[in-house]
N, C-alpha and C positions, 0 to 999 in steps of 0.2 A: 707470654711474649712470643712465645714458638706460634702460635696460632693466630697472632698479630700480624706475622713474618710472613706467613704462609697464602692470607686471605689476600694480602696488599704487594707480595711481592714481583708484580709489574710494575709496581710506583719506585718503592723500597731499593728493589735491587741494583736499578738503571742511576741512583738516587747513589747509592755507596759507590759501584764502581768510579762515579764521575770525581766522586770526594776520593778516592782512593787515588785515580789518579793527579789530581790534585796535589793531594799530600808528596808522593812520592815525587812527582816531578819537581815541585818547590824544594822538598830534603835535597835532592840532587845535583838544582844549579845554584845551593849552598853551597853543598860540602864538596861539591867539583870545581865550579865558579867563584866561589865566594862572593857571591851574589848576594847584595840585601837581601832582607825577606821578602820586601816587595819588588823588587825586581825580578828577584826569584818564584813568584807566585803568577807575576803579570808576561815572565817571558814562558809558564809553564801554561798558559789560559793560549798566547797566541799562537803556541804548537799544537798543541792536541786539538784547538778550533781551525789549524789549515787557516787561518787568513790570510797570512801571505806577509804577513809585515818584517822589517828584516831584524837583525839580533840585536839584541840592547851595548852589548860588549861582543868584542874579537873571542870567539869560544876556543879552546886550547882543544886539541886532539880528542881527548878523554869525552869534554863536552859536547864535540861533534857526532862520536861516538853516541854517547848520551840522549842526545835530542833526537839522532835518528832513531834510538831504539824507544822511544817516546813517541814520534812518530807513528811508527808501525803500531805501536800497541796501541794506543790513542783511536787510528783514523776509525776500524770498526766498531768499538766502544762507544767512542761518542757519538757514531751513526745511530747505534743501537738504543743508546741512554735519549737519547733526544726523538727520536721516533716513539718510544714505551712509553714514556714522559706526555707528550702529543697526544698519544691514544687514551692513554690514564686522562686527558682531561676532558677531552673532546667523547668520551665514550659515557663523561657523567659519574665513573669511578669516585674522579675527584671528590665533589659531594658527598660520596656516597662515604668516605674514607674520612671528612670532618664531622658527617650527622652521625655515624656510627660509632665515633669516637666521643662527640658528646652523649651519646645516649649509652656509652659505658660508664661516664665518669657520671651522669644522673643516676643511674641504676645502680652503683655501687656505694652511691649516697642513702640511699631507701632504707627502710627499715619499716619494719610490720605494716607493710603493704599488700597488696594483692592483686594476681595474677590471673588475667581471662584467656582463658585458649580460644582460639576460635572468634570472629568478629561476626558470625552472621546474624540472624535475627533477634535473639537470645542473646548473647552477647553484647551487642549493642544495646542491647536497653540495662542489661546488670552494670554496664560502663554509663549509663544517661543515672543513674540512681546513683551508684558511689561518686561521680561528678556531682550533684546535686549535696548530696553529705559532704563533700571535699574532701574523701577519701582516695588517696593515691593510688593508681595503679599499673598496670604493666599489659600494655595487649599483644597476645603471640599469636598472629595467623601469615596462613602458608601464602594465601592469594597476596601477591603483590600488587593486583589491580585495586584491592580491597585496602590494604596498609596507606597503598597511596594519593588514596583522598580523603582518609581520616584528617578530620581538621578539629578534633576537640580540643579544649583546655590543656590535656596532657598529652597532645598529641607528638612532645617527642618522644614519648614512651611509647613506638612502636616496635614491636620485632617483628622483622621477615622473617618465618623458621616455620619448621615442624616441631609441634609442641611434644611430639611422643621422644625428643632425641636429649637424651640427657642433658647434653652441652646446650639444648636452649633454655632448660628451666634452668638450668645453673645461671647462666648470662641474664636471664631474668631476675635472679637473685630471689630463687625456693628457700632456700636455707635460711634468710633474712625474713620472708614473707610470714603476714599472720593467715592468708587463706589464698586460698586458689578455688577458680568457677573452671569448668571447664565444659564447653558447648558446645563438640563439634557432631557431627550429623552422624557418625558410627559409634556404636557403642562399645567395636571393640579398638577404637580407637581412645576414647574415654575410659576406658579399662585401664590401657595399658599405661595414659595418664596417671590416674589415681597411684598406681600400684608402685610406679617411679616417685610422684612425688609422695607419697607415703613413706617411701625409703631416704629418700633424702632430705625429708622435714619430718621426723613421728609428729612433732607438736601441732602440724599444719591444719588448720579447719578446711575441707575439701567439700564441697558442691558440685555436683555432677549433675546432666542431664544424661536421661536415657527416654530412646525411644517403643522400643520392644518391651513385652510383660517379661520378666525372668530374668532382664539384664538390672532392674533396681537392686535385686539381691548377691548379685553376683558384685556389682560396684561396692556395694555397701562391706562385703566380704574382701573385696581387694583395699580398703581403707577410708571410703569415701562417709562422712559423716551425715552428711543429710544426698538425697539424689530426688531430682525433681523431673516428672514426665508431662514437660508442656501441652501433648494433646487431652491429659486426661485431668490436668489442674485448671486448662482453660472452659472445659465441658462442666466440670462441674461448679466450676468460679460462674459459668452463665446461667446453671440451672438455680443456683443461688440466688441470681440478681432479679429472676422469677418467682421465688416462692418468698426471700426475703430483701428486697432492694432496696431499700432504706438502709436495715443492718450493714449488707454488704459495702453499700458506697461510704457509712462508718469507718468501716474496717480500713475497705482502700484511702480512707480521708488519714486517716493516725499513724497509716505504716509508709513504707516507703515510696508507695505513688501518689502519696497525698503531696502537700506543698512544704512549704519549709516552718509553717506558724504553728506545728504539734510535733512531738518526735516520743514515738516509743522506742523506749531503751532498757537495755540490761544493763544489771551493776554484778561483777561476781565477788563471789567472796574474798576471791587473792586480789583483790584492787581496792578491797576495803580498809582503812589505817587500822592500825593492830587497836585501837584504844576501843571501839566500836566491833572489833568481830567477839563471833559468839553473845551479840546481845537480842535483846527483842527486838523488833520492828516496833514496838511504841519507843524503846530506846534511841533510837535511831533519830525521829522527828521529823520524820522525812516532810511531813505535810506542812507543819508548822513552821520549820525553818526552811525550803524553800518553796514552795505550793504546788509540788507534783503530787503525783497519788500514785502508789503500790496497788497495782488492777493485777498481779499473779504471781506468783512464787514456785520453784524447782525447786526440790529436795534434792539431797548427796545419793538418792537412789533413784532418783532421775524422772518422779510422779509430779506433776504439776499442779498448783494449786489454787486455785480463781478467789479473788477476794480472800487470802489469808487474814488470819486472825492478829490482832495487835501483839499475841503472846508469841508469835513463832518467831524464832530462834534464825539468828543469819550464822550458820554451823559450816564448816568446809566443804566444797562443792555446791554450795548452794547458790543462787540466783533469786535477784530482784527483779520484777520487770516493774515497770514504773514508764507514767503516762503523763507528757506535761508538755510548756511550750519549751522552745528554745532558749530562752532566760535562764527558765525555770531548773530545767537539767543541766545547765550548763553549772547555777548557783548549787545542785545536789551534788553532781560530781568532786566540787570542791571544797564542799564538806562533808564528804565521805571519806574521800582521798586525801585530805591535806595533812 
C-alpha cells in the first residue's frame, strides 16, 4: 500500500486533501450551524470553489468565523488539488494508474506461470511459443518504446521495469511462477537475474541465455537450470539441416516450432496418481489406452534413455517423454493423473 501511495501520489494526495476538506467543512456547519447534512456539504462545495453564491442561512458569529477560516485554507488547496488532478490526466498518468492497477490484480491471479526478462529477439519468440501452447506468462523489459507496442494475446501482462531489481520479479509474481527465460544482451545482467530469482524461488526452473564462452558455467553455478548460447545453437542447428535435413526439420516438426497437430511432452513422476507409480511402462498402457508412444526416459540419476524397455520401472524422479497428437496427450494426461 505504501508503494501504491508513493508511485501515485500526484493523483492520491490532491484526491484526500479535497476529501478532507470536504469532510471537515460539512462536520462544521453541522455542529456550528446545525445545518442538514446536505446543506451542510453543499454550502462547504460553494466556499472552498469561491463561486461566489451567497449563504443558505443567516451564519451566527462562530460560523462566520468558521467559513472564513475554510476560506483561507481552501483557496490554495483546491488550486493545488485541481491543477495535480489536471496534470494526472492530461500527462497519461491517468491510464497509466487503471492499466497498472489491472495488471496487478491479473498477476496476483497467476500461478505456475512464467516469466521472460527481456523482449528482444529471443524473447519474443519464447513468448510466440508459450502463446502457441497457451501458456501464461509475464514480460519484464526496461524499453518502454518496446512494452508499448506489444500487442499479443497477453499483452496486459507487460511490466515496465529492470528485471535485475527485486521489487520487479516479486510484482511479477517469482514466488508463484513455474519458470522464468531470461534474455537480456549482458550476461552479467542474466547473472544477477538468475541468482535473485534462485533466491526467491529455489523450486523455479530457470533458462538463461548467454553470450560469452565461460559465462554458461558460471550461470548454471548461480542457479540457472539449463543456459542456451543462440550464436552457437543456431551454427550448429544450420550445419545439421546440411549433413541431415530431413531429420532436422522432424525434430523442428514434434517440438515446439512445429504446429499444434504433435506435441512432445513430459510426464514426471510426482504428477503421476499414486495407484500407477513405481510400475512398469507396460503397466502403464500408455499406447493402448491413449495412442501416444514413449520415444525416451530420464532416470532419478538424471541418464537418458531412447526407446526404453516395456520393463522399466516409472521410480521417483524419473520422467516419461512421450510423442503423440494433441487428443492423444491430452486423453494420457488424464489417465495418468486422474
Amino acid at each position: 500500500m505504501l508503494k501504491f501511495f508513493r508511485e501515485y501520489n500526484r493523483f492520491l494526495l490532491p484526491v484526500y486533501l479535497l476529501s478532507g476538506l470536504l469532510i471537515i467543512g460539512t462536520l462544521g456547519f453541522i455542529f456550528i450551524e446545525n445545518y442538514p447534512v446536505i446543506d451542510a456539504f453543499y454550502m462547504t462545495v460553494i466556499t472552498i470553489a469561491t463561486v461566489g453564491y451567497g449563504e443558505i442561512h443567516e451564519l451566527s458569529a462562530e460560523g462566520r468565523i468558521f467559513t472564513s477560516f475554510l476560506i483561507i485554507t481552501s483557496f490554495g488547496t483546491f488550486a493545488y488539488a485541481v491543477s495535480a488532478i489536471t496534470r494526472f490526466v492530461t500527462d497519461g498518468e491517468f491510464n497509466n494508474f487503471f492499466k497498472n492497477k489491472k495488471l496487478n490484480d491479473t498477476v496476483s491471479k497467476l500461478n505456475e506461470h512464467v516469466i521472460i526478462c527481456g523482449y528482444g529477439r529471443n524473447g519474443r519468440q519464447a513468448a510466440q511459443i508459450l502463446k502457441k501452447h497457451d501458456k501464461r506468462f509475464v514480460v519484464i523489459e526496461i524499453d518502454e518504446k518496446i512494452t508499448g507496442v506489444i500487442n499479443h494475446r497477453f499483452s496486459d501482462l507487460v511490466l515496465s521495469g529492470n528485471a535485475t531489481e527485486d521489487e520487479v520479479l516479486i510484482k511479477a509474481g517469482i514466488t508463484r511462477a513455474s519458470a522464468l527465460i531470461t534474455t537480456l544482451p549482458k550476461d552479467a545482467d542474466n547473472l544477477f537475474i538468475v541468482l535473485t530469482a534462485r533466491h526467491l524461488n529455489p523450486k523455479l526452473t530457470i533458462i538463461s541465455r548467454a553470450s560469452d564462452d565461460g559465462s554458461d558455467t558460471k550461470l548454471k553455478i548461480a542457479g540457472a537450470n539449463n543456459v542456451i548460447m543462440p550464436d552457437k545453437v543456431g551454427g550448429a542447428h544450420m550445419a545439421s539441416l546440411v549433413m541431415k535435413p530431413d531429420v532436422m526439420e522432424f525434430i523442428d516438426y514434434i517440438t515446439a516450432q512445429g504446429g499444434d497437430s504433435i506435441n512432445l511432452e513430459e510426464i514426471t513422476f510426482e504428477k503421476i496418481t499414486d495407484s500407477l507409480k513405481n510400475k512398469t511402462l507396460k503397466d502403464l498402457e500408455i499406447r493402448n489406452k491413449s495412442g501416444a508412444n514413449i520415444i525416451g526416459f530420464k532416470t532419478a540419476e538424471g541418464e537418458y534413455i531412447v526407446n526404453p524397455s516395456a520393463e522399466t520401472k516409472v521410480i521417483p524422479h524419473s520422467k516419461i517423454f512421450v510423442l503423440g497428437t494433441p487428443d492423444q496427450i491430452r486423453k494420457l494426461k488424464s489417465i495418468l493423473t486422474e
